[in-house]
PDB file with SEQRES, HELIX, SHEET and CRYST1 records, atoms N, CA, C and O in Angstrom:
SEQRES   1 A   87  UNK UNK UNK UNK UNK UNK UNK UNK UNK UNK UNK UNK UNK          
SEQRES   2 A   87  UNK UNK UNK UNK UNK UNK UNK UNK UNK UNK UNK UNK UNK          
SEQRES   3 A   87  UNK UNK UNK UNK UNK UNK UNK UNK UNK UNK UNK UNK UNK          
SEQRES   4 A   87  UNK UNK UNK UNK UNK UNK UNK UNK UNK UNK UNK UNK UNK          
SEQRES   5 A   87  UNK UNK UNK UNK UNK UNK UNK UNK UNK UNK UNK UNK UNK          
SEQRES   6 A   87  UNK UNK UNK UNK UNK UNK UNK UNK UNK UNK UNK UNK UNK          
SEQRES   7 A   87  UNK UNK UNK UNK UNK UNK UNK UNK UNK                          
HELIX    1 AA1 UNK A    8  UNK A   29  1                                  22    
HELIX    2 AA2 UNK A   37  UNK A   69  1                                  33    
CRYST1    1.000    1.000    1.000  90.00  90.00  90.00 P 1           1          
ATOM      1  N   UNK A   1      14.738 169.555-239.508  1.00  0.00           N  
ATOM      2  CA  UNK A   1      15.721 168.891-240.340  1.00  0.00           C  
ATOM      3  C   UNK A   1      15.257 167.468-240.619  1.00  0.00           C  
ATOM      4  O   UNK A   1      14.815 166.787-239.694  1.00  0.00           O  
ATOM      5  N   UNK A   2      15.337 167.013-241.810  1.00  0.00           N  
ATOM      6  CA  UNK A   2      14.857 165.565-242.488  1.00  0.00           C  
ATOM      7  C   UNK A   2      15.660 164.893-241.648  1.00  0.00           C  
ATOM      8  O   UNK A   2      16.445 165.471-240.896  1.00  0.00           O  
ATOM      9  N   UNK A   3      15.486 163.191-241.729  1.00  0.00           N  
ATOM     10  CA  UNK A   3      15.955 162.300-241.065  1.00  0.00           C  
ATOM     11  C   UNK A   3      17.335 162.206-242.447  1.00  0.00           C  
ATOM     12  O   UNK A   3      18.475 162.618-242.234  1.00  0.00           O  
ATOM     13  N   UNK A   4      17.078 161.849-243.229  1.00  0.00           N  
ATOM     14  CA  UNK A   4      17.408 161.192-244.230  1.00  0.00           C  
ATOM     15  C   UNK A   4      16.783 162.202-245.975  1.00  0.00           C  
ATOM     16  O   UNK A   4      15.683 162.741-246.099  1.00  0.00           O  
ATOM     17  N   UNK A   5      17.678 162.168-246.834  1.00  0.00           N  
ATOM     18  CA  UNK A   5      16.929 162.718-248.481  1.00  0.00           C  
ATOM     19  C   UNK A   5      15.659 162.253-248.718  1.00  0.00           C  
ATOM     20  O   UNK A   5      15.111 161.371-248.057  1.00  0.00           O  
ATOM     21  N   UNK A   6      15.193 162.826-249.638  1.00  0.00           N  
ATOM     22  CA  UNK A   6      13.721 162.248-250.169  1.00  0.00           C  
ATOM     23  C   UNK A   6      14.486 161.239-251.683  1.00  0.00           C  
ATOM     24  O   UNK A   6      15.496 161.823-252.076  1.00  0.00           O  
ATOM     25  N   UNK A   7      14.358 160.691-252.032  1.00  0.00           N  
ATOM     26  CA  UNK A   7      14.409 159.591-253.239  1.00  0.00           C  
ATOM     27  C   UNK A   7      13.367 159.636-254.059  1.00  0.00           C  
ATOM     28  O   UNK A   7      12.591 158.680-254.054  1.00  0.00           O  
ATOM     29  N   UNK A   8      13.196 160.465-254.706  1.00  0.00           N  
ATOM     30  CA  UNK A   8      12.285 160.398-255.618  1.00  0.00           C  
ATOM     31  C   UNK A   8      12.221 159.096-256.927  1.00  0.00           C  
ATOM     32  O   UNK A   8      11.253 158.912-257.665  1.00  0.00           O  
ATOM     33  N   UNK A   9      13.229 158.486-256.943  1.00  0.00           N  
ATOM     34  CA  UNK A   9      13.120 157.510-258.251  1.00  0.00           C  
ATOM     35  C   UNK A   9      12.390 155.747-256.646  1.00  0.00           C  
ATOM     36  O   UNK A   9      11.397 155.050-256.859  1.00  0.00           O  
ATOM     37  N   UNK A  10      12.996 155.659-255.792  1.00  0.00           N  
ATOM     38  CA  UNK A  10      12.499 154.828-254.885  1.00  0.00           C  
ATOM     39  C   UNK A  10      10.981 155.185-254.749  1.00  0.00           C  
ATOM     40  O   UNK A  10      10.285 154.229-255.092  1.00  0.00           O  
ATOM     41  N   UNK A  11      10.295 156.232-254.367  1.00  0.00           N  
ATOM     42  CA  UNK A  11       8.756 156.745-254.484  1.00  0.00           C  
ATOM     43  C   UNK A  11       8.337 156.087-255.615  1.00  0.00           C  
ATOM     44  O   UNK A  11       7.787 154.992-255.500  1.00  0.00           O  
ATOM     45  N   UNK A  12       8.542 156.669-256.857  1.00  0.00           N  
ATOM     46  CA  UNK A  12       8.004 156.056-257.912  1.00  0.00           C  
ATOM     47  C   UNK A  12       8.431 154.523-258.238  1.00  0.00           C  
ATOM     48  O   UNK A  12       7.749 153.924-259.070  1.00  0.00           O  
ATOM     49  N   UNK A  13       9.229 154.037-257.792  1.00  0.00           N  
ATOM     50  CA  UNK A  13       9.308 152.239-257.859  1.00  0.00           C  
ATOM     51  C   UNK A  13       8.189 151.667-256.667  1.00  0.00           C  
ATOM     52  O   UNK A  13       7.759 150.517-256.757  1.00  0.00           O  
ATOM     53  N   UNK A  14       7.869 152.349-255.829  1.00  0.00           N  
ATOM     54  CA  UNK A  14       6.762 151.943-254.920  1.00  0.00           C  
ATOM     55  C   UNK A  14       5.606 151.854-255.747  1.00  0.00           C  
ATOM     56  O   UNK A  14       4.894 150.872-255.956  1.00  0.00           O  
ATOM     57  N   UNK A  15       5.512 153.074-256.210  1.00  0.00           N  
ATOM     58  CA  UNK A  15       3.856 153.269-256.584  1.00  0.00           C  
ATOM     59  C   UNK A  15       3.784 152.665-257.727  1.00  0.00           C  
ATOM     60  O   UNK A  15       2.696 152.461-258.265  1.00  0.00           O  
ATOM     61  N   UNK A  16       5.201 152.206-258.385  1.00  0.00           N  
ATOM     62  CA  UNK A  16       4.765 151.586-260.038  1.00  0.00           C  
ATOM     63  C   UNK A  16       4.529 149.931-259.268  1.00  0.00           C  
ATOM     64  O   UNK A  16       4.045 149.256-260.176  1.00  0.00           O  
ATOM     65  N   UNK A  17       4.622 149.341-258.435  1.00  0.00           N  
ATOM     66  CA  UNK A  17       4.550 148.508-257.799  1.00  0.00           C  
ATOM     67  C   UNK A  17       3.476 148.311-257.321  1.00  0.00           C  
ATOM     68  O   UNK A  17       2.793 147.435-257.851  1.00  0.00           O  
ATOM     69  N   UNK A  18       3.176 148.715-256.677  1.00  0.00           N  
ATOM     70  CA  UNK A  18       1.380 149.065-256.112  1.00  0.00           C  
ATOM     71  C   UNK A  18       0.964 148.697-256.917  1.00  0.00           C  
ATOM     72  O   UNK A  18       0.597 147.532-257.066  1.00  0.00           O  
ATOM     73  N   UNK A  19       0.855 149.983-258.047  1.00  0.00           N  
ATOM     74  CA  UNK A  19      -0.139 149.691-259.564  1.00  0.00           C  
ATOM     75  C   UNK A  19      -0.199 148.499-259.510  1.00  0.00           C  
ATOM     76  O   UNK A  19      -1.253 147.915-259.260  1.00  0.00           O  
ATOM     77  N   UNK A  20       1.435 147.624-259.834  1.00  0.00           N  
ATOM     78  CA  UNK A  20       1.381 146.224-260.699  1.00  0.00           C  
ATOM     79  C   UNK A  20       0.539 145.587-259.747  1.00  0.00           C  
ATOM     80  O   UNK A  20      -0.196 144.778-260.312  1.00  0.00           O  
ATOM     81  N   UNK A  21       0.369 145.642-258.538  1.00  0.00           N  
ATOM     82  CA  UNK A  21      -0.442 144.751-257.032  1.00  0.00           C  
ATOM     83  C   UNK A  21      -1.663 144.589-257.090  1.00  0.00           C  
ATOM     84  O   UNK A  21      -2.326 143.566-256.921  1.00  0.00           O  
ATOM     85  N   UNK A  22      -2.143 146.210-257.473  1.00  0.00           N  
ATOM     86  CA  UNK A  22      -3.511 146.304-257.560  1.00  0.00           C  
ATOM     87  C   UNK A  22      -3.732 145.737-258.908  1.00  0.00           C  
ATOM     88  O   UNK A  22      -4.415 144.727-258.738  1.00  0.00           O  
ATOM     89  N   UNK A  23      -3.494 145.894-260.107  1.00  0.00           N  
ATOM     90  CA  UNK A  23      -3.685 145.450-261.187  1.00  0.00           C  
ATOM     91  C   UNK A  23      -4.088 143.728-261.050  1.00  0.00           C  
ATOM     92  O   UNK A  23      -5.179 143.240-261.342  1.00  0.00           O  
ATOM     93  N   UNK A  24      -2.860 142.976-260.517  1.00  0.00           N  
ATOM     94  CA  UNK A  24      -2.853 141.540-260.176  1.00  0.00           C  
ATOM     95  C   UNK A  24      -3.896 141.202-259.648  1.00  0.00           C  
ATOM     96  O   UNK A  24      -4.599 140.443-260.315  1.00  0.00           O  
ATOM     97  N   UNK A  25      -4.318 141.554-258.496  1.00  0.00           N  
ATOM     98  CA  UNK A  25      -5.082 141.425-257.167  1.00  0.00           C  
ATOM     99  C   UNK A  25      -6.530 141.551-257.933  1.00  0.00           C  
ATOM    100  O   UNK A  25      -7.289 140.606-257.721  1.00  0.00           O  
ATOM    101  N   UNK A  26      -6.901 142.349-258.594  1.00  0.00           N  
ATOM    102  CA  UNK A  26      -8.166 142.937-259.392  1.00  0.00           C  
ATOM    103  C   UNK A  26      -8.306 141.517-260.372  1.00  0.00           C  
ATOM    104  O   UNK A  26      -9.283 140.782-260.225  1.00  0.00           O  
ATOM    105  N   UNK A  27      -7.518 141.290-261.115  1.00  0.00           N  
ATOM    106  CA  UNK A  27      -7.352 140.497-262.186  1.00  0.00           C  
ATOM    107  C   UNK A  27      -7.839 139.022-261.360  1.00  0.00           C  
ATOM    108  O   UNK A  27      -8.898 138.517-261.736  1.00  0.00           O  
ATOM    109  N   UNK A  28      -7.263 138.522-260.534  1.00  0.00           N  
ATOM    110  CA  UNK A  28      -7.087 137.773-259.499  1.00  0.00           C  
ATOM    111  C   UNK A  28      -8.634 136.985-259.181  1.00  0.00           C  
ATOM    112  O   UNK A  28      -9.261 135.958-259.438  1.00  0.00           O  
ATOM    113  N   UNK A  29      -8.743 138.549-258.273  1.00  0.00           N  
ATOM    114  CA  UNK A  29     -10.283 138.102-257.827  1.00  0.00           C  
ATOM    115  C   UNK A  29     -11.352 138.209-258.664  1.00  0.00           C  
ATOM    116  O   UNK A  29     -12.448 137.983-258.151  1.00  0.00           O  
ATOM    117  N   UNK A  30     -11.315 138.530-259.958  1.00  0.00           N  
ATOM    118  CA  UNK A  30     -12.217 138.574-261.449  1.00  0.00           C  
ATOM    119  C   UNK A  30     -12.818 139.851-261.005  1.00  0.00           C  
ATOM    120  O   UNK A  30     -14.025 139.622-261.091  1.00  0.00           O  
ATOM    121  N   UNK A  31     -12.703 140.802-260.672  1.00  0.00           N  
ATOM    122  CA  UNK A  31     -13.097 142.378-260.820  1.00  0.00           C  
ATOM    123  C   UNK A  31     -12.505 142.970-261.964  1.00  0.00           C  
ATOM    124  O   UNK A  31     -13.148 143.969-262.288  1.00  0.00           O  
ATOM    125  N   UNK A  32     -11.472 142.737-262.755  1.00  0.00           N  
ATOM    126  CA  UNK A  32     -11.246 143.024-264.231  1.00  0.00           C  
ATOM    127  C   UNK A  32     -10.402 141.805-264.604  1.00  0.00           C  
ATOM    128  O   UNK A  32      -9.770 140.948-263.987  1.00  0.00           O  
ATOM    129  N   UNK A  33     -10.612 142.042-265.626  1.00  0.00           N  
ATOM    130  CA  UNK A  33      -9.889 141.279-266.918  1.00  0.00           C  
ATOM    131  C   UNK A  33      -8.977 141.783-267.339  1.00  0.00           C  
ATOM    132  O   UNK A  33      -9.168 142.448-268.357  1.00  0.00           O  
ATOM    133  N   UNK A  34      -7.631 141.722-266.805  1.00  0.00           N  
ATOM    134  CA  UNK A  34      -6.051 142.327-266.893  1.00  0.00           C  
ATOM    135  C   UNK A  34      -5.895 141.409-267.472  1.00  0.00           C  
ATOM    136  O   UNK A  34      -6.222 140.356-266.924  1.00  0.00           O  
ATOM    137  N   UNK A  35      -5.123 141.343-269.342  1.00  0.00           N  
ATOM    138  CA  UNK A  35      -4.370 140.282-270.085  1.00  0.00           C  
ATOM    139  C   UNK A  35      -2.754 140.611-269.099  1.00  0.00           C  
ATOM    140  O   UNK A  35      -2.396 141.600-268.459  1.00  0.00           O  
ATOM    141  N   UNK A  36      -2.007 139.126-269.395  1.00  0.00           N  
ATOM    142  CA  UNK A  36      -1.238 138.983-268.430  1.00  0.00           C  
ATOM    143  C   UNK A  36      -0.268 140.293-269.067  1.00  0.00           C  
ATOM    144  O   UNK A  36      -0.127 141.224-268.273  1.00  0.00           O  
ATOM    145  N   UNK A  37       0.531 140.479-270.663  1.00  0.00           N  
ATOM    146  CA  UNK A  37       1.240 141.554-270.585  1.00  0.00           C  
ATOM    147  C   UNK A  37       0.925 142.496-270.260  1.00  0.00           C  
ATOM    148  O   UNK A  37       1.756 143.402-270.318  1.00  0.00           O  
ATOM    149  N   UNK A  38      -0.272 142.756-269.807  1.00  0.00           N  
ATOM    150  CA  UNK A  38      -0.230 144.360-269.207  1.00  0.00           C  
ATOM    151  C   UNK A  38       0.533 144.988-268.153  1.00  0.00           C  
ATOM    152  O   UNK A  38       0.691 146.180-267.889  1.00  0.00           O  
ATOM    153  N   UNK A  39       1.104 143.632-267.443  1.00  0.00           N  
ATOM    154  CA  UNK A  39       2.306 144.193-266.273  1.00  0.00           C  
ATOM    155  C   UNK A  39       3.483 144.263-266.796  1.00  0.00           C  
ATOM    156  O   UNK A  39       4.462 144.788-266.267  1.00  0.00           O  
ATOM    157  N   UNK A  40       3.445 143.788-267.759  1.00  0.00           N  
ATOM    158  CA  UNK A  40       5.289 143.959-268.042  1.00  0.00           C  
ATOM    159  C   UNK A  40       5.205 145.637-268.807  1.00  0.00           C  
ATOM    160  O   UNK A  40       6.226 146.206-268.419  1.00  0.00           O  
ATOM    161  N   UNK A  41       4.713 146.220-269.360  1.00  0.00           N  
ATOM    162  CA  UNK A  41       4.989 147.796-269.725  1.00  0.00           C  
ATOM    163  C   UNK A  41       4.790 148.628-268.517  1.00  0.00           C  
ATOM    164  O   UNK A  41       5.237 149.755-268.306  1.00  0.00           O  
ATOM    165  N   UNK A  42       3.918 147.763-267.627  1.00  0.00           N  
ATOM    166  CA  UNK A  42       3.550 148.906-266.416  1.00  0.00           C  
ATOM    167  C   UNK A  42       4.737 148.898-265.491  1.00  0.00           C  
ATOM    168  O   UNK A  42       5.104 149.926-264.922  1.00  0.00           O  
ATOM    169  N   UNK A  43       5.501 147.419-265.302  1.00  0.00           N  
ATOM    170  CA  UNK A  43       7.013 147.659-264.711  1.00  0.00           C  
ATOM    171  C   UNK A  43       8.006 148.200-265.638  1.00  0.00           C  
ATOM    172  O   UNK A  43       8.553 149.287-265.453  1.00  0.00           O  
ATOM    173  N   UNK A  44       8.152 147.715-266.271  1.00  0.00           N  
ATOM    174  CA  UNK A  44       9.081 148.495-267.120  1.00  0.00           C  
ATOM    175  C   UNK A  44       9.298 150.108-267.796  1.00  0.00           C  
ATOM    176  O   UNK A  44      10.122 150.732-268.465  1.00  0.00           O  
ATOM    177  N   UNK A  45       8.154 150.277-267.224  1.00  0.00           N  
ATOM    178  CA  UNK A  45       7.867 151.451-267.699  1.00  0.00           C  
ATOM    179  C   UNK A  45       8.313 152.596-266.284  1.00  0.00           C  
ATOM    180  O   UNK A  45       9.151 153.497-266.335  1.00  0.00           O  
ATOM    181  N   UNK A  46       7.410 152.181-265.027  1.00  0.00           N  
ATOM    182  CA  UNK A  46       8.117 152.022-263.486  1.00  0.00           C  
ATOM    183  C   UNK A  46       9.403 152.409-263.812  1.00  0.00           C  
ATOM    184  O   UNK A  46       9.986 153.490-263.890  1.00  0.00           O  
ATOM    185  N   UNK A  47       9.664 151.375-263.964  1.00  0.00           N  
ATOM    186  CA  UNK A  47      11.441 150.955-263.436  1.00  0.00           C  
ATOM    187  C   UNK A  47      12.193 152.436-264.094  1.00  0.00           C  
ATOM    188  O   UNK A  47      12.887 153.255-263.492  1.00  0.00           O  
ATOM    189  N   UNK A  48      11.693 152.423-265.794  1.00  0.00           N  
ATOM    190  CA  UNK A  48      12.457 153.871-266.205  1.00  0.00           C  
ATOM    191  C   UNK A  48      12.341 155.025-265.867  1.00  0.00           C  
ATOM    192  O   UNK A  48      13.325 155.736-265.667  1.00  0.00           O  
ATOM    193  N   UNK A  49      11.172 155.420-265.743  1.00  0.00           N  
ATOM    194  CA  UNK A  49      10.507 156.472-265.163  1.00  0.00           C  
ATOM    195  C   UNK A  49      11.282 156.792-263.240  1.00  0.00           C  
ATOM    196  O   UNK A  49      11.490 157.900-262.746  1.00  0.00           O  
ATOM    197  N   UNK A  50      11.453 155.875-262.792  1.00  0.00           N  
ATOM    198  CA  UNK A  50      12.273 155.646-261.877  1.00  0.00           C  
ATOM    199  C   UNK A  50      13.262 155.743-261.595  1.00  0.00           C  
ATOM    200  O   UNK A  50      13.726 155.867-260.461  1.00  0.00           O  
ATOM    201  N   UNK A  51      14.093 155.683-263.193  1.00  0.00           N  
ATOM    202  CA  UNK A  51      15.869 155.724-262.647  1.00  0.00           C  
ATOM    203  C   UNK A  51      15.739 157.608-263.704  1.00  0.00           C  
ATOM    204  O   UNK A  51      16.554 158.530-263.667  1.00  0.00           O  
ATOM    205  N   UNK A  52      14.753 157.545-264.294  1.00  0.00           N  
ATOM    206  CA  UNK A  52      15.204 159.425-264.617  1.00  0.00           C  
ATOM    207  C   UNK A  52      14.706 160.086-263.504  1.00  0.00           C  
ATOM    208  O   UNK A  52      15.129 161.232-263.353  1.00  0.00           O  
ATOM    209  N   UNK A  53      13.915 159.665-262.682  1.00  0.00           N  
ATOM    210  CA  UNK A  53      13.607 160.295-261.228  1.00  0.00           C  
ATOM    211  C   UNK A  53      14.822 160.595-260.464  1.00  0.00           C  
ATOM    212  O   UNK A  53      15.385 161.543-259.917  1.00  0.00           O  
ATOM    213  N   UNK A  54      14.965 159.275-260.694  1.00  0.00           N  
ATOM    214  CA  UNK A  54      16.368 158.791-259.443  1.00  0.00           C  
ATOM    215  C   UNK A  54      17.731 159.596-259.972  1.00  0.00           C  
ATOM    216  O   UNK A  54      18.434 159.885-259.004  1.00  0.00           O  
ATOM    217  N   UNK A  55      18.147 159.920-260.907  1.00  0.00           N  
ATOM    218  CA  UNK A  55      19.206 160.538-261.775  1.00  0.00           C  
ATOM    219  C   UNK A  55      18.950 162.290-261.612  1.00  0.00           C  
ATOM    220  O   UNK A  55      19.796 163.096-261.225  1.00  0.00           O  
ATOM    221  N   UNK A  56      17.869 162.518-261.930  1.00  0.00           N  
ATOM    222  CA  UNK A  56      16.900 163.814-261.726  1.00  0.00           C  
ATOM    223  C   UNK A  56      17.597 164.676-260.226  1.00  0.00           C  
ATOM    224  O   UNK A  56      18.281 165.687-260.069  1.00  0.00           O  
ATOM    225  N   UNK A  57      16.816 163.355-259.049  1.00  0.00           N  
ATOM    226  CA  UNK A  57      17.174 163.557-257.615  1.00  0.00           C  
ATOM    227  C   UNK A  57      18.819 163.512-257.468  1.00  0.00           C  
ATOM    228  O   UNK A  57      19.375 164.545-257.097  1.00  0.00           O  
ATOM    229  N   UNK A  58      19.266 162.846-257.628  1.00  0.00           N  
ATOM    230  CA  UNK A  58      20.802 162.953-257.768  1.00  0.00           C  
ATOM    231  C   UNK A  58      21.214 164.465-257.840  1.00  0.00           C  
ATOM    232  O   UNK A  58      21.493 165.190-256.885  1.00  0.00           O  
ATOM    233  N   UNK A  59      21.195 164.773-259.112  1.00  0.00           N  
ATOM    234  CA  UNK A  59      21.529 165.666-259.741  1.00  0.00           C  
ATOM    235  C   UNK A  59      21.513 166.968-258.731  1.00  0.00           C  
ATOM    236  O   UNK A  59      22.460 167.737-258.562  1.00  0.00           O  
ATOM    237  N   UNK A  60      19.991 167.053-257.986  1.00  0.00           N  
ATOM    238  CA  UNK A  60      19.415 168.484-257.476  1.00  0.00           C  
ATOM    239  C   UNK A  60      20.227 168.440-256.019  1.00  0.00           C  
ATOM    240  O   UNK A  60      20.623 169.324-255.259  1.00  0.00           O  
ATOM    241  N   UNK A  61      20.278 167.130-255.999  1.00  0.00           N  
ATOM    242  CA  UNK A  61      21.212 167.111-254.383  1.00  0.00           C  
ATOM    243  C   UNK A  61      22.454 167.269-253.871  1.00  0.00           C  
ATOM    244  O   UNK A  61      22.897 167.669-252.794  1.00  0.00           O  
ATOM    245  N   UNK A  62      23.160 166.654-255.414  1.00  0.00           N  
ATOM    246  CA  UNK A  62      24.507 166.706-255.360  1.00  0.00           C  
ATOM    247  C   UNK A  62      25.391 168.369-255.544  1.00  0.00           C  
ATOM    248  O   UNK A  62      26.506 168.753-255.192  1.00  0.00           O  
ATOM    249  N   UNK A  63      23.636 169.377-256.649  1.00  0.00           N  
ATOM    250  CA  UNK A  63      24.251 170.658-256.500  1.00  0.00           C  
ATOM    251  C   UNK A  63      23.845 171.448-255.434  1.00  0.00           C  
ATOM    252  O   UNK A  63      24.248 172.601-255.275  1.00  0.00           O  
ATOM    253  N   UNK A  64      22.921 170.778-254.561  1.00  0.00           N  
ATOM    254  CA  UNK A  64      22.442 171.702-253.356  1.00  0.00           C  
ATOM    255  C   UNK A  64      23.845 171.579-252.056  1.00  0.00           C  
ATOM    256  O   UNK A  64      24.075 172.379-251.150  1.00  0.00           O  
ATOM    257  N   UNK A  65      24.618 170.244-252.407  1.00  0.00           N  
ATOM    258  CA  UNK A  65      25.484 169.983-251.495  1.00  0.00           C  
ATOM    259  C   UNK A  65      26.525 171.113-251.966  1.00  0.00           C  
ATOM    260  O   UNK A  65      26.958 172.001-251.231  1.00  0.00           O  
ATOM    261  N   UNK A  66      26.772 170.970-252.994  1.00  0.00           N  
ATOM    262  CA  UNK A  66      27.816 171.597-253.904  1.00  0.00           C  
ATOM    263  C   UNK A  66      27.969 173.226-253.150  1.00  0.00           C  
ATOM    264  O   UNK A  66      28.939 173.825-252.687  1.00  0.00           O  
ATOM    265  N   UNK A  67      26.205 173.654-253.321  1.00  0.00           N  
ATOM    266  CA  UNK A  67      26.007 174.839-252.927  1.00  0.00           C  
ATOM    267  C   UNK A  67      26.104 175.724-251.529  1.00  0.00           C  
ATOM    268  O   UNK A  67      26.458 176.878-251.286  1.00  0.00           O  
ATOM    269  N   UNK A  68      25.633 174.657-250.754  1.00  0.00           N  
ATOM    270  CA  UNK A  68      26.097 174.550-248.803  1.00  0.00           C  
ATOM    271  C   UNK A  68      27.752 174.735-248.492  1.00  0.00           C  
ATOM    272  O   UNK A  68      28.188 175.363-247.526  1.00  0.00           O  
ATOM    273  N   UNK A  69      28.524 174.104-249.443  1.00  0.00           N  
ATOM    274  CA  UNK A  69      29.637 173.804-248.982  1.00  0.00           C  
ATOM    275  C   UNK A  69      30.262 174.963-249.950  1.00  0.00           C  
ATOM    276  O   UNK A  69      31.386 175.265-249.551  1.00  0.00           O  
ATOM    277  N   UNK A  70      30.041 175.368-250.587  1.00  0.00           N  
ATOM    278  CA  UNK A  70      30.815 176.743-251.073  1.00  0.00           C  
ATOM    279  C   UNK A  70      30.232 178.382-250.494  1.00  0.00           C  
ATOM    280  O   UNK A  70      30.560 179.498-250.896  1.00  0.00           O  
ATOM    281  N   UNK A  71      29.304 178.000-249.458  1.00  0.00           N  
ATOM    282  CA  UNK A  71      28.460 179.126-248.937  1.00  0.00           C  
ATOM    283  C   UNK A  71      29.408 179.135-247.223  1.00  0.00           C  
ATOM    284  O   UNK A  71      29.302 179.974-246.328  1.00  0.00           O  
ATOM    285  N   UNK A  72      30.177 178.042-247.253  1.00  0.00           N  
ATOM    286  CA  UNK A  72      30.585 177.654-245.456  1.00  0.00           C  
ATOM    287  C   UNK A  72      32.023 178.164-245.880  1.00  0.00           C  
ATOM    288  O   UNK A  72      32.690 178.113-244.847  1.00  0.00           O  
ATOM    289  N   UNK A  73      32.840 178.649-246.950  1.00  0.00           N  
ATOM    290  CA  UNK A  73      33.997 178.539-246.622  1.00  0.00           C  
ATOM    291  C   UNK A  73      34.291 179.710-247.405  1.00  0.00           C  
ATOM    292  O   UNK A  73      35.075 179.810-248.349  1.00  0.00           O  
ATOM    293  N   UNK A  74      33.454 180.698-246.810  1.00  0.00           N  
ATOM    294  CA  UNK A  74      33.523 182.542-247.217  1.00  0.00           C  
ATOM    295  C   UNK A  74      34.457 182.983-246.386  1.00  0.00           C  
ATOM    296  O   UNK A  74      35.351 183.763-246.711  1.00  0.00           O  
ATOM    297  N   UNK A  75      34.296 182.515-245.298  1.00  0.00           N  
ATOM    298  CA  UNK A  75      35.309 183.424-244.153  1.00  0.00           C  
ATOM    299  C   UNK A  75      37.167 183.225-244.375  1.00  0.00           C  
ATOM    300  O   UNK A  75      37.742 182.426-245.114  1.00  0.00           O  
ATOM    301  N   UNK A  76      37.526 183.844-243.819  1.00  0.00           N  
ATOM    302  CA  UNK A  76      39.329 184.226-244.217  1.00  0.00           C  
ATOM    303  C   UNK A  76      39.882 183.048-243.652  1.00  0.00           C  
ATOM    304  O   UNK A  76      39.560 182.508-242.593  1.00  0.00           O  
ATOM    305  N   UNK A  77      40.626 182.757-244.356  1.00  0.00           N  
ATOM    306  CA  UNK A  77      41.307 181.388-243.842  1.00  0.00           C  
ATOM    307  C   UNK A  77      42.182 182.061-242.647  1.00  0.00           C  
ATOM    308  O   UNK A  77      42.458 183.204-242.282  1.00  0.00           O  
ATOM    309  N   UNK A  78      42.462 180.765-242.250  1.00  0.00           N  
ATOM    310  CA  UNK A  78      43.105 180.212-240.080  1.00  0.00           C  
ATOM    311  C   UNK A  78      44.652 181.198-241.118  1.00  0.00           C  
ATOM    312  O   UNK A  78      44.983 181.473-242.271  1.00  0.00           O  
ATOM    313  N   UNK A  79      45.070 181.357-239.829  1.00  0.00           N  
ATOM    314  CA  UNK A  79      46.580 182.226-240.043  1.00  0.00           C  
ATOM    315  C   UNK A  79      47.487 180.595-240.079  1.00  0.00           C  
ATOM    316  O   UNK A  79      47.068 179.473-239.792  1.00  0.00           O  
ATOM    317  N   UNK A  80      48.697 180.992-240.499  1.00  0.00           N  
ATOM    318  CA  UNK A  80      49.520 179.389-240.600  1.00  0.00           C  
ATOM    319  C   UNK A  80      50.832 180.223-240.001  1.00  0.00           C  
ATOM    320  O   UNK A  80      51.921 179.742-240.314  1.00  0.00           O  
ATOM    321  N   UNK A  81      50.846 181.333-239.236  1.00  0.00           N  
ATOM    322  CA  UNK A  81      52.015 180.934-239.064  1.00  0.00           C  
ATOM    323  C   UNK A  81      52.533 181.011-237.680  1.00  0.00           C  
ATOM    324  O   UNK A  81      53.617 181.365-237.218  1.00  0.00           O  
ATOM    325  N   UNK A  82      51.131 180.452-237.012  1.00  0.00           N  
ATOM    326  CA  UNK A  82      51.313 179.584-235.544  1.00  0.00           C  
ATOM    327  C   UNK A  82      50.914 180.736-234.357  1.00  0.00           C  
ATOM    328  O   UNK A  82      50.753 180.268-233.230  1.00  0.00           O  
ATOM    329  N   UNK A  83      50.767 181.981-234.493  1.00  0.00           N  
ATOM    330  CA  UNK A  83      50.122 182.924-233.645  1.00  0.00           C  
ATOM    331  C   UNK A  83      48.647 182.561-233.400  1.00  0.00           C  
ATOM    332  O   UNK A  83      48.197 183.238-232.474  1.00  0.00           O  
ATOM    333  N   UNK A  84      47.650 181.618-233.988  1.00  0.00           N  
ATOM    334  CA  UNK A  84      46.429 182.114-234.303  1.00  0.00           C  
ATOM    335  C   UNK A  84      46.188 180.456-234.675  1.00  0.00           C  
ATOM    336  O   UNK A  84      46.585 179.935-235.717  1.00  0.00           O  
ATOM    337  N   UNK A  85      45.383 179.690-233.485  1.00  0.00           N  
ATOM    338  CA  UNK A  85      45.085 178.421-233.533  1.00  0.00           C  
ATOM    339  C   UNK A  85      44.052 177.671-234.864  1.00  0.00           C  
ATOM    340  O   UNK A  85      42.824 177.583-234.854  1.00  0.00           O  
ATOM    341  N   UNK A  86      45.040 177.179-235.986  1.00  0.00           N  
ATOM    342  CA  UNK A  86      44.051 176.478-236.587  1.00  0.00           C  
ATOM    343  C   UNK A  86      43.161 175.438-236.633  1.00  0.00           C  
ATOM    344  O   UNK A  86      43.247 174.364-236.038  1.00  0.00           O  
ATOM    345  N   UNK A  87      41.953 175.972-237.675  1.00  0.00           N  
ATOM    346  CA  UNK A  87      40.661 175.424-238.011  1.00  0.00           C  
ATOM    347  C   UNK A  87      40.745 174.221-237.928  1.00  0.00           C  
ATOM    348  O   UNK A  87      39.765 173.516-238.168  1.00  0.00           O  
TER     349      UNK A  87                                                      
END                                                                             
């Protein structure tokens, strides 16, 4: 059992991050010649790509929950009229 969900739109804000790091860092130490806008499409681009991830993941989790919890409540409901200790 996972600790915690996977986040798929957080993954991809890492790695669009990285990119922008390594990009900088390269540029930086003169191993390439990165013009400075080249980071702003590479975050911004990140960032969107990120929240349809993140919306994406939502989506698959909220119907897998959906799906657990309508699979747990097959059995016959508790008796109510006090012979038969309820749930």
């Amino acid at each position: 059992m996972l600790r915690h969900d996977f986040l798929p739109g957080r993954a991809v804000l890492g790695l669009t991050f990285l990119t922008a790091t390594v990009l900088y860092a390269a540029d930086a130490s003169g191993t390439w010649d990165t013009p400075w806008w080249t980071l702003l499409p590479v975050i911004f681009g990140g960032l969107f790509v990120s929240a349809v991830a993140g919306w994406i993941g939502y989506g698959i989790r909220r119907r897998r929950k959906a799906r657990i919890a309508s699979r747990e409540n097959t059995d016959a409901p508790a008796s109510t009229n006090g012979s038969h200790a309820i749930r």
